[in-house]
PyMOL Python script that loads the backbone (N, CA, C, O; Angstrom):
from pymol import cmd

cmd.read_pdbstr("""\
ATOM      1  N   UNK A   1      -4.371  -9.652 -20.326  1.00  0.00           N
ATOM      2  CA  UNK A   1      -5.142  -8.546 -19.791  1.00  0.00           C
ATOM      3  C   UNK A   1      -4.679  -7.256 -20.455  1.00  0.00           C
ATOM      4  O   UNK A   1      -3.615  -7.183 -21.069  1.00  0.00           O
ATOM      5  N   UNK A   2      -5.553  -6.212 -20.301  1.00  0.00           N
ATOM      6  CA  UNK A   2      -5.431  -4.708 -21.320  1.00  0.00           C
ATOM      7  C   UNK A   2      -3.786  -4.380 -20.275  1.00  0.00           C
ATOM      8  O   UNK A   2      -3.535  -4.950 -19.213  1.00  0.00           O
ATOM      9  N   UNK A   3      -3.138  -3.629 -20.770  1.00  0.00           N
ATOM     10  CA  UNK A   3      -1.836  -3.432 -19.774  1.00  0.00           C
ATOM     11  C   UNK A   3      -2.147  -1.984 -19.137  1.00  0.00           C
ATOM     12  O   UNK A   3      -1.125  -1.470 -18.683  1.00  0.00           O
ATOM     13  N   UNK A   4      -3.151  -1.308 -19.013  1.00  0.00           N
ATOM     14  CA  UNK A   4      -3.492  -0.566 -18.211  1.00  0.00           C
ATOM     15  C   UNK A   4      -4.400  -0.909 -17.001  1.00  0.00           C
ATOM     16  O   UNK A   4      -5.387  -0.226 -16.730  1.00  0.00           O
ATOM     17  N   UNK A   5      -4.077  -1.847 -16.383  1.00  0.00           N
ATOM     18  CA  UNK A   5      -4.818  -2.384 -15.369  1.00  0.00           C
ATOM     19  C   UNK A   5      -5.098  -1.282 -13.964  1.00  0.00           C
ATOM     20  O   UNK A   5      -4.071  -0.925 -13.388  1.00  0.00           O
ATOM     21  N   UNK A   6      -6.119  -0.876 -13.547  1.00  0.00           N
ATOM     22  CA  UNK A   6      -6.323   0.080 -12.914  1.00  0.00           C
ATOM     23  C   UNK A   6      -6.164  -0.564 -11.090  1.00  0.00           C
ATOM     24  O   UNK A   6      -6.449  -1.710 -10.740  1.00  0.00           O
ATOM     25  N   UNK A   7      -5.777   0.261 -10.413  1.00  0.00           N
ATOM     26  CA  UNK A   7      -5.768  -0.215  -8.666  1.00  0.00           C
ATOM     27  C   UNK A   7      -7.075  -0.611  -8.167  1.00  0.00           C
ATOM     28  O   UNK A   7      -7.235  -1.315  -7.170  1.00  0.00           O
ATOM     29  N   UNK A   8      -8.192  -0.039  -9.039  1.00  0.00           N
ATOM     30  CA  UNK A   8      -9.522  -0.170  -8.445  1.00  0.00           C
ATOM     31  C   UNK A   8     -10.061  -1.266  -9.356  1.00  0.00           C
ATOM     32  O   UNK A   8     -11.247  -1.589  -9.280  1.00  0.00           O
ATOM     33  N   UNK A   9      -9.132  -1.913 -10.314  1.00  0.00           N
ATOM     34  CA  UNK A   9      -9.711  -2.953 -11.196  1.00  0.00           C
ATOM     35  C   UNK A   9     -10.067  -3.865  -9.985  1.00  0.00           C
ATOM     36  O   UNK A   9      -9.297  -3.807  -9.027  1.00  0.00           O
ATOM     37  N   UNK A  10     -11.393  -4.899  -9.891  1.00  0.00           N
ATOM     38  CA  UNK A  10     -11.628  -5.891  -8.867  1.00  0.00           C
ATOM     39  C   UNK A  10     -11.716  -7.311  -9.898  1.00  0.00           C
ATOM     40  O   UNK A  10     -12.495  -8.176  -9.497  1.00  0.00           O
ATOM     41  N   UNK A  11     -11.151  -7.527 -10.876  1.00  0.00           N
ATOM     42  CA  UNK A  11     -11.120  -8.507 -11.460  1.00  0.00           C
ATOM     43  C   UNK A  11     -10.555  -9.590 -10.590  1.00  0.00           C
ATOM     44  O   UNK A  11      -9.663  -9.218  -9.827  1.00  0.00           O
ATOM     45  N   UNK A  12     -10.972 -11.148 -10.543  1.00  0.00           N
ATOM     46  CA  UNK A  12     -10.536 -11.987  -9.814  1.00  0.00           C
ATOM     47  C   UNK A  12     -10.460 -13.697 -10.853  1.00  0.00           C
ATOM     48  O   UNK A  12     -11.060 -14.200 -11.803  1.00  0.00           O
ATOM     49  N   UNK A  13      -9.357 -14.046  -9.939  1.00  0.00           N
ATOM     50  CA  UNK A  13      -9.156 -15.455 -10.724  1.00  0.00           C
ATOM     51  C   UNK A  13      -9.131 -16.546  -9.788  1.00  0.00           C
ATOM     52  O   UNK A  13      -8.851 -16.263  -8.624  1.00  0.00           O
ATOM     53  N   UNK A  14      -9.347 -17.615 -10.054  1.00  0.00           N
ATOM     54  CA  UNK A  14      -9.214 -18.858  -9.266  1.00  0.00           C
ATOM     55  C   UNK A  14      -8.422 -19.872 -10.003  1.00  0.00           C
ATOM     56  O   UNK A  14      -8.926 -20.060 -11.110  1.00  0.00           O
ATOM     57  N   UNK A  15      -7.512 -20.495  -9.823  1.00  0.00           N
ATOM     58  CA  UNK A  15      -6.327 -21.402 -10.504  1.00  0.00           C
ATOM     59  C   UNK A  15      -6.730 -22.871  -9.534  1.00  0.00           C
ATOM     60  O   UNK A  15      -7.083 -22.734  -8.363  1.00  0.00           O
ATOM     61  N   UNK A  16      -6.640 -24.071 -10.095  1.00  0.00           N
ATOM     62  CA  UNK A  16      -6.869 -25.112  -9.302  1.00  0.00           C
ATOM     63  C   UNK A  16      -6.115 -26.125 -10.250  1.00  0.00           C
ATOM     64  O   UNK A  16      -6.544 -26.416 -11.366  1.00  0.00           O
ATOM     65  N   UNK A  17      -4.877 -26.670  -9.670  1.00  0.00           N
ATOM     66  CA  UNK A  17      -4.198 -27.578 -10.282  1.00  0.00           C
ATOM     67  C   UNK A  17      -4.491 -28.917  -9.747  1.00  0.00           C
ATOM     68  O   UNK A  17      -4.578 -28.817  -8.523  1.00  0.00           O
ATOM     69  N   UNK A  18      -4.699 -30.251 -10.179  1.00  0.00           N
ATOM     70  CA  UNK A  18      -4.704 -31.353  -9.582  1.00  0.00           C
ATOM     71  C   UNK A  18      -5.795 -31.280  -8.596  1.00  0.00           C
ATOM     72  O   UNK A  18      -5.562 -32.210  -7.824  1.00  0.00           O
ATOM     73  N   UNK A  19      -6.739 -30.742  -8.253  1.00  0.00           N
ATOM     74  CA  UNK A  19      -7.778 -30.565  -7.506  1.00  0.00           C
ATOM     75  C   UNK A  19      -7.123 -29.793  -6.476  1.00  0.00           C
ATOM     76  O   UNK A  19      -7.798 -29.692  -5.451  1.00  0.00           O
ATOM     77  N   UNK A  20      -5.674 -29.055  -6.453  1.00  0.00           N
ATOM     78  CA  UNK A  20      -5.561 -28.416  -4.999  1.00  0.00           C
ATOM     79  C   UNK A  20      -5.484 -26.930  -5.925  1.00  0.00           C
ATOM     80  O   UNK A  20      -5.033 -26.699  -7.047  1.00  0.00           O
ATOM     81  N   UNK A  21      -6.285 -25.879  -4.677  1.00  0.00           N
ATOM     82  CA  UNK A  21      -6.251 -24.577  -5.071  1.00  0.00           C
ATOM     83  C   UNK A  21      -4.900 -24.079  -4.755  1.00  0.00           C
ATOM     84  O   UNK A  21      -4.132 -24.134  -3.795  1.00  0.00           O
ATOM     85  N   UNK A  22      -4.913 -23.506  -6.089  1.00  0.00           N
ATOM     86  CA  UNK A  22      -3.541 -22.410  -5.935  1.00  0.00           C
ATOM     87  C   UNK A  22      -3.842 -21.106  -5.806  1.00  0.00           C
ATOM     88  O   UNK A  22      -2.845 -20.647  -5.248  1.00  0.00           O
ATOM     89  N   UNK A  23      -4.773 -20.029  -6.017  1.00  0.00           N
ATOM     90  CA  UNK A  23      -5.261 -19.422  -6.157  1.00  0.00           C
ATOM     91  C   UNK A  23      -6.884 -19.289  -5.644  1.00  0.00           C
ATOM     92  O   UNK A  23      -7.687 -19.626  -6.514  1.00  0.00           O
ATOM     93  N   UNK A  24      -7.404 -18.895  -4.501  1.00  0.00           N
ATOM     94  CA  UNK A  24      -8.726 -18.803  -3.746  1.00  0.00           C
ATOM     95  C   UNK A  24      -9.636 -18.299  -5.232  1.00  0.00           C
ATOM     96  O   UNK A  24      -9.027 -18.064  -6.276  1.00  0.00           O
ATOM     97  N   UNK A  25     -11.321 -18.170  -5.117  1.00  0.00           N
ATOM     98  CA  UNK A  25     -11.683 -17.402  -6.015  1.00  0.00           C
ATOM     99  C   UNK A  25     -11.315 -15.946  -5.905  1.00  0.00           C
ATOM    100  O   UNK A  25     -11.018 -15.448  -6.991  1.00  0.00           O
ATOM    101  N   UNK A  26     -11.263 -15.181  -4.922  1.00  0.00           N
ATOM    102  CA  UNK A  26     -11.275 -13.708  -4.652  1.00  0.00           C
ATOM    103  C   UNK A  26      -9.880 -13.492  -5.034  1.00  0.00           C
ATOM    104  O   UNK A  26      -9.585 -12.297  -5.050  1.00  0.00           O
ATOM    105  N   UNK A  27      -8.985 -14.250  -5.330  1.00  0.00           N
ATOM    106  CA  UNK A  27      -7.749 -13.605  -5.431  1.00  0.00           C
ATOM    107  C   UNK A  27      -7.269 -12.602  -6.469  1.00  0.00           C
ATOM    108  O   UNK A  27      -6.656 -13.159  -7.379  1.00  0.00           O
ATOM    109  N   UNK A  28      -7.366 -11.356  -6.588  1.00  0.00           N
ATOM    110  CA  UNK A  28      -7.103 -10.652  -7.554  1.00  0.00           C
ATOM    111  C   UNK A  28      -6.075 -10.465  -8.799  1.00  0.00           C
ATOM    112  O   UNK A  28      -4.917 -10.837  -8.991  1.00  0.00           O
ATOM    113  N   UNK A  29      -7.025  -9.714  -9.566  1.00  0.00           N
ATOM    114  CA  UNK A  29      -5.740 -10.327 -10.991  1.00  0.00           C
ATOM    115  C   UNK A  29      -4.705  -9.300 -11.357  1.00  0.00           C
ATOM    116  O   UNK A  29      -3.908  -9.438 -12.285  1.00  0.00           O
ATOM    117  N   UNK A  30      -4.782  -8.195 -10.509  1.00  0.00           N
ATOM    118  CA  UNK A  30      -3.694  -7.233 -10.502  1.00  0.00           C
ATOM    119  C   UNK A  30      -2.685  -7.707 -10.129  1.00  0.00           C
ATOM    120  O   UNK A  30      -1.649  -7.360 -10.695  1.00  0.00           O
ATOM    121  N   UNK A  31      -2.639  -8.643  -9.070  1.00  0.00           N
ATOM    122  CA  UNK A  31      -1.303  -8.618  -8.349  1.00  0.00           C
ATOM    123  C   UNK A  31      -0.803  -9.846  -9.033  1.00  0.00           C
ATOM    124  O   UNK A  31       0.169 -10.389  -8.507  1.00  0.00           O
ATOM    125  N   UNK A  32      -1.251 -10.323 -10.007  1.00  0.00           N
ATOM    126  CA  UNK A  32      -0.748 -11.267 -11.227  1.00  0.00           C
ATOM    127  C   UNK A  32      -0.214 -10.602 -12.466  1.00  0.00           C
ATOM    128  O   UNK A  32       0.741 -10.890 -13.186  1.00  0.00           O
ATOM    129  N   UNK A  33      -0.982  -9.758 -12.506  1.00  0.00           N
ATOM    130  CA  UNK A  33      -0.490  -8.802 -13.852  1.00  0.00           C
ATOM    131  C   UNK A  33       0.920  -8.179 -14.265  1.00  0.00           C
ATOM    132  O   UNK A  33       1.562  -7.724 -13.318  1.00  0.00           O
ATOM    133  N   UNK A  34       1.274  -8.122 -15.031  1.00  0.00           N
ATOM    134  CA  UNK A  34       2.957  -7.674 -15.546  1.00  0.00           C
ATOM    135  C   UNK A  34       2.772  -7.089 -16.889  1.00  0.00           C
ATOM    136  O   UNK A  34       2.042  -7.501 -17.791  1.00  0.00           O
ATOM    137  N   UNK A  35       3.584  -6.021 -16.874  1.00  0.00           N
ATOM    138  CA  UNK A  35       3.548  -5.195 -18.012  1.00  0.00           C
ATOM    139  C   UNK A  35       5.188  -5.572 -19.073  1.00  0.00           C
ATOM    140  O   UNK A  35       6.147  -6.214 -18.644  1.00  0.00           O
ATOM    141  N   UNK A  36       5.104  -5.111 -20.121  1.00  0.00           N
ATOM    142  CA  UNK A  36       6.103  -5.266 -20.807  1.00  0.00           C
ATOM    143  C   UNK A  36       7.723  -4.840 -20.173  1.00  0.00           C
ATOM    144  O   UNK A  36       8.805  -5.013 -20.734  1.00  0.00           O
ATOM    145  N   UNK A  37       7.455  -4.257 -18.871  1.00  0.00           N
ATOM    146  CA  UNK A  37       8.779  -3.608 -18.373  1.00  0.00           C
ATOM    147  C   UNK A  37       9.284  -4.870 -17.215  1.00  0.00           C
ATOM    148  O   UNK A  37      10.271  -4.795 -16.483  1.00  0.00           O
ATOM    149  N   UNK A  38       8.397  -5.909 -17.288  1.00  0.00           N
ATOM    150  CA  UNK A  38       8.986  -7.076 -16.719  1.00  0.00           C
ATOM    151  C   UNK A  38       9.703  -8.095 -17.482  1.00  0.00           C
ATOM    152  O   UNK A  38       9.023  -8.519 -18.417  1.00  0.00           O
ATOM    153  N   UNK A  39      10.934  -8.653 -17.372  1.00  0.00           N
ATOM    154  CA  UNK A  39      11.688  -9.698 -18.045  1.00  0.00           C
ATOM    155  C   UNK A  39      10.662 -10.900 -18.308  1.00  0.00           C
ATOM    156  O   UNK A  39      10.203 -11.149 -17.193  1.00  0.00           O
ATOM    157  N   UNK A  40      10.062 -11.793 -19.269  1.00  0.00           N
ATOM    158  CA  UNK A  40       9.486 -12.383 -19.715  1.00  0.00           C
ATOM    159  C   UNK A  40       9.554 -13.330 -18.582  1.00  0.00           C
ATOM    160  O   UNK A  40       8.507 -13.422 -17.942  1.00  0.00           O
ATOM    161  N   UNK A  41      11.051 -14.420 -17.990  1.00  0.00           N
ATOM    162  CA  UNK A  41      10.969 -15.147 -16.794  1.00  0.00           C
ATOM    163  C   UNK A  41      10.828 -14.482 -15.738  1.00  0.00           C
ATOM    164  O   UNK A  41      11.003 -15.181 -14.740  1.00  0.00           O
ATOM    165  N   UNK A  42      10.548 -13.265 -15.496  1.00  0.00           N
ATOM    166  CA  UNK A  42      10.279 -13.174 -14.174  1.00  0.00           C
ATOM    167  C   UNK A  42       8.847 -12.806 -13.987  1.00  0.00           C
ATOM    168  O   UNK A  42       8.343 -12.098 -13.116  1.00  0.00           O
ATOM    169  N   UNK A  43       8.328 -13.399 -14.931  1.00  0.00           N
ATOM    170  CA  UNK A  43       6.317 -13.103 -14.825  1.00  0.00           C
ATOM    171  C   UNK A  43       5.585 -14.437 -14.306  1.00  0.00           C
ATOM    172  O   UNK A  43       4.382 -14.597 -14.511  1.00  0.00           O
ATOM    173  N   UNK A  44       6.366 -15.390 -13.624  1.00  0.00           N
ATOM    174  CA  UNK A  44       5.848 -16.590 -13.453  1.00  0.00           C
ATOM    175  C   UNK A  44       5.833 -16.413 -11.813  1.00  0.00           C
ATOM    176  O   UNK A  44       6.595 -15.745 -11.114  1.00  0.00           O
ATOM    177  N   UNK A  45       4.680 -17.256 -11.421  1.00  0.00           N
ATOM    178  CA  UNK A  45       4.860 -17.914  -9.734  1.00  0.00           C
ATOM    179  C   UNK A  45       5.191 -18.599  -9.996  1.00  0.00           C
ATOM    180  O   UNK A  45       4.886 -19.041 -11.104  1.00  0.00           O
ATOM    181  N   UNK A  46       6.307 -19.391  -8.971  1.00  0.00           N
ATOM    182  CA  UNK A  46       7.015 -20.903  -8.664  1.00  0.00           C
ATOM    183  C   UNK A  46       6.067 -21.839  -7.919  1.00  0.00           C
ATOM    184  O   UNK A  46       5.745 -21.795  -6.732  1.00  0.00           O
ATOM    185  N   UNK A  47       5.607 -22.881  -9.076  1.00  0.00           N
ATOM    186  CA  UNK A  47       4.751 -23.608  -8.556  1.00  0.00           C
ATOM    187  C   UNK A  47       5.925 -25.432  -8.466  1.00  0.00           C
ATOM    188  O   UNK A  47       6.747 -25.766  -9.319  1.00  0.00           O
ATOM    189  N   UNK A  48       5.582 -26.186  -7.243  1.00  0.00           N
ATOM    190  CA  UNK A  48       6.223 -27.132  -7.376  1.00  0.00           C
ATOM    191  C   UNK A  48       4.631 -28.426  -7.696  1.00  0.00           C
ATOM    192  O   UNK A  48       4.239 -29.348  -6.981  1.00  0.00           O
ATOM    193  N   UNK A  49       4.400 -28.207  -8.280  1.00  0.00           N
ATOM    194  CA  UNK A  49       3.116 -29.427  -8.802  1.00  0.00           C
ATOM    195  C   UNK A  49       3.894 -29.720 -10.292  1.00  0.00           C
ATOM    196  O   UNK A  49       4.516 -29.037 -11.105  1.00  0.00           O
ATOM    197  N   UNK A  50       3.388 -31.492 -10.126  1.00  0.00           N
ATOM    198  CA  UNK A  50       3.702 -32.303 -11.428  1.00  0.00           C
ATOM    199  C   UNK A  50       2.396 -31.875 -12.443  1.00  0.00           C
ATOM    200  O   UNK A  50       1.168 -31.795 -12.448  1.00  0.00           O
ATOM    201  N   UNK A  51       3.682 -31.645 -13.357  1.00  0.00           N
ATOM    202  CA  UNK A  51       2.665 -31.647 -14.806  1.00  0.00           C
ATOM    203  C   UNK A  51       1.564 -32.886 -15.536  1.00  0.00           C
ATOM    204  O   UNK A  51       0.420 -32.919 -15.990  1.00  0.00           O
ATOM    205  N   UNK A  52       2.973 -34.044 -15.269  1.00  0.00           N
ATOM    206  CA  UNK A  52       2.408 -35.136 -16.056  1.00  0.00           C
ATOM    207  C   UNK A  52       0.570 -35.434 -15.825  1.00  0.00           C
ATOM    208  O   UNK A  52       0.089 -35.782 -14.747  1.00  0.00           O
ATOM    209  N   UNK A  53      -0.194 -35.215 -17.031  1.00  0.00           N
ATOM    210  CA  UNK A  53      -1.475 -35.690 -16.680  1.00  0.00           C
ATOM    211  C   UNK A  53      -2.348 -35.026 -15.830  1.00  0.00           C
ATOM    212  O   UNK A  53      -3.535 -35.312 -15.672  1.00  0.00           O
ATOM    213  N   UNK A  54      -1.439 -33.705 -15.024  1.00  0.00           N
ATOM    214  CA  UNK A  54      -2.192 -32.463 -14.587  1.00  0.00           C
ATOM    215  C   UNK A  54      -3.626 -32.085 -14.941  1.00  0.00           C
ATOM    216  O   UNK A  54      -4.273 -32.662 -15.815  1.00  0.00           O
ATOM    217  N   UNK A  55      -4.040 -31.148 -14.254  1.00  0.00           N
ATOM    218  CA  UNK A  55      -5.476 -30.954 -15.217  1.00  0.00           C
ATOM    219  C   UNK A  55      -5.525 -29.551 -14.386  1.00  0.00           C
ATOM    220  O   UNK A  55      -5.360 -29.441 -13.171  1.00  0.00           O
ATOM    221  N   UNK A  56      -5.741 -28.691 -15.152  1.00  0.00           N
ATOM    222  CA  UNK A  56      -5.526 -27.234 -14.924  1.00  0.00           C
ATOM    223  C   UNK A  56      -6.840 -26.361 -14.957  1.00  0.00           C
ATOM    224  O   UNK A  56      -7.126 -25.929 -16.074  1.00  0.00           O
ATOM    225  N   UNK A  57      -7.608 -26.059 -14.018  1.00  0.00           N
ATOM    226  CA  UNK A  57      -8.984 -25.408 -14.111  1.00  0.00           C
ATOM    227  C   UNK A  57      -8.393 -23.814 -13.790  1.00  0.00           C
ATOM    228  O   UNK A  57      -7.413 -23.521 -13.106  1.00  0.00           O
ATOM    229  N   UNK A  58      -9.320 -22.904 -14.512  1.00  0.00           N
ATOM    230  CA  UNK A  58      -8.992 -21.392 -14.891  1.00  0.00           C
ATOM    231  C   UNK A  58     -10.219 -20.518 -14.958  1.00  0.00           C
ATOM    232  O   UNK A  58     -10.571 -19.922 -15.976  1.00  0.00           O
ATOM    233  N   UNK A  59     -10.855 -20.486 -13.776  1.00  0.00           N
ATOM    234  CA  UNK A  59     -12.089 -19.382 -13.438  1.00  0.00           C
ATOM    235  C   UNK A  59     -11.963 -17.723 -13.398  1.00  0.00           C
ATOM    236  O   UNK A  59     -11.870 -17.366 -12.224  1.00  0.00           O
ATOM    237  N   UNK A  60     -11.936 -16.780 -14.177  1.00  0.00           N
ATOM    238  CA  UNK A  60     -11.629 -15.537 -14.561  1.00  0.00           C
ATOM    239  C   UNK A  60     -13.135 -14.981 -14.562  1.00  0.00           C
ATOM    240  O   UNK A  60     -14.097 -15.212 -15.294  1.00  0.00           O
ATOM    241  N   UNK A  61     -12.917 -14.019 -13.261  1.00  0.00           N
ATOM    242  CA  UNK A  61     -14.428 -12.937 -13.260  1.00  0.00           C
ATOM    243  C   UNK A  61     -13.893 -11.551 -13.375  1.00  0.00           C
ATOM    244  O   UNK A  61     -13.042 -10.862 -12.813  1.00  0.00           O
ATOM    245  N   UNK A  62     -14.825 -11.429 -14.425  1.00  0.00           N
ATOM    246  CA  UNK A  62     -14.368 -10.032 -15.327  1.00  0.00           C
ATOM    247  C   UNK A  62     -14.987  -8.499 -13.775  1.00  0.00           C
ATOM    248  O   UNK A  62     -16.094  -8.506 -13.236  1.00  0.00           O
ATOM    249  N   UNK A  63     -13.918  -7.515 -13.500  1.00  0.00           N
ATOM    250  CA  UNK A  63     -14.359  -7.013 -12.796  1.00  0.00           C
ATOM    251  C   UNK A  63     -14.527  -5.240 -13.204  1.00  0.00           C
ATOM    252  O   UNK A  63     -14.247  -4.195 -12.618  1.00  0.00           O
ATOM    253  N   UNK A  64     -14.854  -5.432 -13.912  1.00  0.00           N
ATOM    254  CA  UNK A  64     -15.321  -4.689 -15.173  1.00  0.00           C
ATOM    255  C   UNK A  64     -14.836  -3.015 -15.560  1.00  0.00           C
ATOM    256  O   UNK A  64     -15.553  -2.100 -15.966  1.00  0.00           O
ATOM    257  N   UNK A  65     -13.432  -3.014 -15.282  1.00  0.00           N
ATOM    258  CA  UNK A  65     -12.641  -2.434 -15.754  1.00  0.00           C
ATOM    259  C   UNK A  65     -13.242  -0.764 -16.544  1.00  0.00           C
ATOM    260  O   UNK A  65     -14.097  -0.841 -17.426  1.00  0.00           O
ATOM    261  N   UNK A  66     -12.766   0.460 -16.171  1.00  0.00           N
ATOM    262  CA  UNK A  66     -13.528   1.251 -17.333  1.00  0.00           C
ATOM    263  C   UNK A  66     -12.359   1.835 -17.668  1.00  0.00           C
ATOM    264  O   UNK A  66     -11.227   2.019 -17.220  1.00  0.00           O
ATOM    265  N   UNK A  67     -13.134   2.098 -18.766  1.00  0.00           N
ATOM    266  CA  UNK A  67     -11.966   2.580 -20.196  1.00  0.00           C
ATOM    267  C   UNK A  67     -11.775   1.157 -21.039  1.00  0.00           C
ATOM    268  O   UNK A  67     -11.177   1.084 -22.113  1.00  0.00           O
ATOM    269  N   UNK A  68     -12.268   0.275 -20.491  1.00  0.00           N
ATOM    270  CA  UNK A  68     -11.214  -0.721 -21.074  1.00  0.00           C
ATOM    271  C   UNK A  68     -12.661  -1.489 -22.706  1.00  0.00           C
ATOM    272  O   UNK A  68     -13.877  -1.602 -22.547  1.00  0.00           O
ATOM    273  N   UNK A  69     -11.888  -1.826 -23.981  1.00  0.00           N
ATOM    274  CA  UNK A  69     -12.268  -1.588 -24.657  1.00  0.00           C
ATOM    275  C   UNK A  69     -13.025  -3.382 -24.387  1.00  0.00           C
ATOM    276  O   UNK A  69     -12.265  -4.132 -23.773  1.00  0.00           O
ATOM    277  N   UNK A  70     -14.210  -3.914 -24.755  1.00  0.00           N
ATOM    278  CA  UNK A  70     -15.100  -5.060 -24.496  1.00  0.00           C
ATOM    279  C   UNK A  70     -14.721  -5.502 -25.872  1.00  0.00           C
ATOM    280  O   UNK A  70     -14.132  -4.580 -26.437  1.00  0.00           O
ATOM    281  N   UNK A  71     -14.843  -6.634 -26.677  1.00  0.00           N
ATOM    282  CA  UNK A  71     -13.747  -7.849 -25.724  1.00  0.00           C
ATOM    283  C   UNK A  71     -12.768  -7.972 -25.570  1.00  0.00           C
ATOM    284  O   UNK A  71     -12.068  -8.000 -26.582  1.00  0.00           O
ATOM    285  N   UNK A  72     -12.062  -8.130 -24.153  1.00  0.00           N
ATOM    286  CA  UNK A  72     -10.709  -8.168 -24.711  1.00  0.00           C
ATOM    287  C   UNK A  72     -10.598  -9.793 -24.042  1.00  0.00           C
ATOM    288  O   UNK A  72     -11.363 -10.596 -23.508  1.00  0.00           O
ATOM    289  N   UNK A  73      -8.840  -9.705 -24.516  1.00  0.00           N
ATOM    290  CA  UNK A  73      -8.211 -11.300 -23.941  1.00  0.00           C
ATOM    291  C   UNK A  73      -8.062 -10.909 -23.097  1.00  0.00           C
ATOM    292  O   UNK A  73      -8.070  -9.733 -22.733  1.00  0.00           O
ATOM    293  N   UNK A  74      -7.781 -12.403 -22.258  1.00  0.00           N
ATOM    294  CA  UNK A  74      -7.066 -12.632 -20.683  1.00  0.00           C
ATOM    295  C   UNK A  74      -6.050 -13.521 -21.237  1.00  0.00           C
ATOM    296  O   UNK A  74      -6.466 -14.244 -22.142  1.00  0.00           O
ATOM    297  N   UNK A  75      -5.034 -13.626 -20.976  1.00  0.00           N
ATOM    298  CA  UNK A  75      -4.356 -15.506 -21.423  1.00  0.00           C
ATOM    299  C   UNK A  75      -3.793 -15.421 -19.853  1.00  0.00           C
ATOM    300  O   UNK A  75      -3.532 -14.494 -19.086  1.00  0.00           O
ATOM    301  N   UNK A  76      -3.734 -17.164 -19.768  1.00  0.00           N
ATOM    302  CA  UNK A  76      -2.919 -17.176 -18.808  1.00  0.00           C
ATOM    303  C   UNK A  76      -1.677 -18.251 -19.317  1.00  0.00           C
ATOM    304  O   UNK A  76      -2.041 -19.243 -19.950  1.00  0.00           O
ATOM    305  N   UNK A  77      -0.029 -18.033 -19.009  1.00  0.00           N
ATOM    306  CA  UNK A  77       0.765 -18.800 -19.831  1.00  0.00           C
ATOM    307  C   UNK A  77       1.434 -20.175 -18.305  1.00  0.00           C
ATOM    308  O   UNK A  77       1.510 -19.749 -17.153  1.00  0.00           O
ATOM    309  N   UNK A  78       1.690 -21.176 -18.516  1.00  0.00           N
ATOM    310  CA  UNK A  78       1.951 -21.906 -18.354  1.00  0.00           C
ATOM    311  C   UNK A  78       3.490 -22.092 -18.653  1.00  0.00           C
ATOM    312  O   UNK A  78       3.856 -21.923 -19.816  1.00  0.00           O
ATOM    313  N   UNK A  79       4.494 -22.455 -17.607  1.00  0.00           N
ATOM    314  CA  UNK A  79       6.011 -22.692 -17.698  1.00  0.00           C
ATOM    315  C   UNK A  79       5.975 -24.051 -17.374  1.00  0.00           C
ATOM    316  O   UNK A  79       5.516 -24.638 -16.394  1.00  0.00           O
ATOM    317  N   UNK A  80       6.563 -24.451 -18.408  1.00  0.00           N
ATOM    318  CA  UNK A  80       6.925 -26.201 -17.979  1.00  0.00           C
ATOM    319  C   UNK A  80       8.447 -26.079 -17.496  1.00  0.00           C
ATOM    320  O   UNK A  80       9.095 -25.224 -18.098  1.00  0.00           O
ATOM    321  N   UNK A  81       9.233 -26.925 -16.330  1.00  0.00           N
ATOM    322  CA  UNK A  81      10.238 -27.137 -16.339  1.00  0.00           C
ATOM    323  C   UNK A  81      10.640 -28.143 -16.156  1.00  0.00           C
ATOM    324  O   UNK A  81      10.125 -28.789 -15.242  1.00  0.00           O
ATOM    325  N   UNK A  82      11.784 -28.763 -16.968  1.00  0.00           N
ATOM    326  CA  UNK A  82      12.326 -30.656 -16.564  1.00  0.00           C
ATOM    327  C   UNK A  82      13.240 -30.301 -15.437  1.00  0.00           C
ATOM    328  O   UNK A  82      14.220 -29.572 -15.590  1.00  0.00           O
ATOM    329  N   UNK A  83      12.852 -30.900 -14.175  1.00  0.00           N
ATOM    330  CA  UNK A  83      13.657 -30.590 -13.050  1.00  0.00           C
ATOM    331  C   UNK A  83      15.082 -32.275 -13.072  1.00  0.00           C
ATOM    332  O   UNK A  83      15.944 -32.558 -12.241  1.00  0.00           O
ATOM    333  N   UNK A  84      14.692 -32.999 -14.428  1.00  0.00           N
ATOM    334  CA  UNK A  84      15.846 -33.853 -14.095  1.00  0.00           C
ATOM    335  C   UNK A  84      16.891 -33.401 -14.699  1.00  0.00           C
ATOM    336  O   UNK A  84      17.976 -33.966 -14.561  1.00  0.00           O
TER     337      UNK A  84
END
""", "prot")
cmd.dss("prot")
cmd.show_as("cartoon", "prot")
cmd.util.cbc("prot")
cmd.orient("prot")
């Protein structure tokens, strides 16, 4: 996301791992967002779902941001961890 994310941005995401929601649709993408003044590991939620064979759905509604320059990226990053 642009790293000027505004309070009135209404952008929203929906995350659905393994068929269970992690993320509602309305859930907003501000309070996901992290700027460069965050430590790289501390930009993750702690999710306890298995990876193996996972299947990861990623619904992003653009909530149309001004100032902000058309097109931009969204990424969303993924932390694997071996808990053995």
């Amino acid at each position: 996301m642009p790293y000027q994310v505004t309070f009135a941005d209404s952008s929203t995401i929906n995350v659905v791992i393994n068929d269970k929601e992690i993320f509602p649709d309305t859930f907003e993408v501000k309070v996901l967002h992290s700027d460069s003044y965050i430590p790289v590991n501390d930009r993750f939620y702690l999710l306890d779902e298995p990876a193996d064979g996972s299947t990861v759905k990623v619904r992003f509604k653009d909530g149309a941001m001004a100032g902000v320059a058309y097109p931009y990226v969204a990424n969303v990053y993924l932390k694997l961890e071996d808990k053995n």
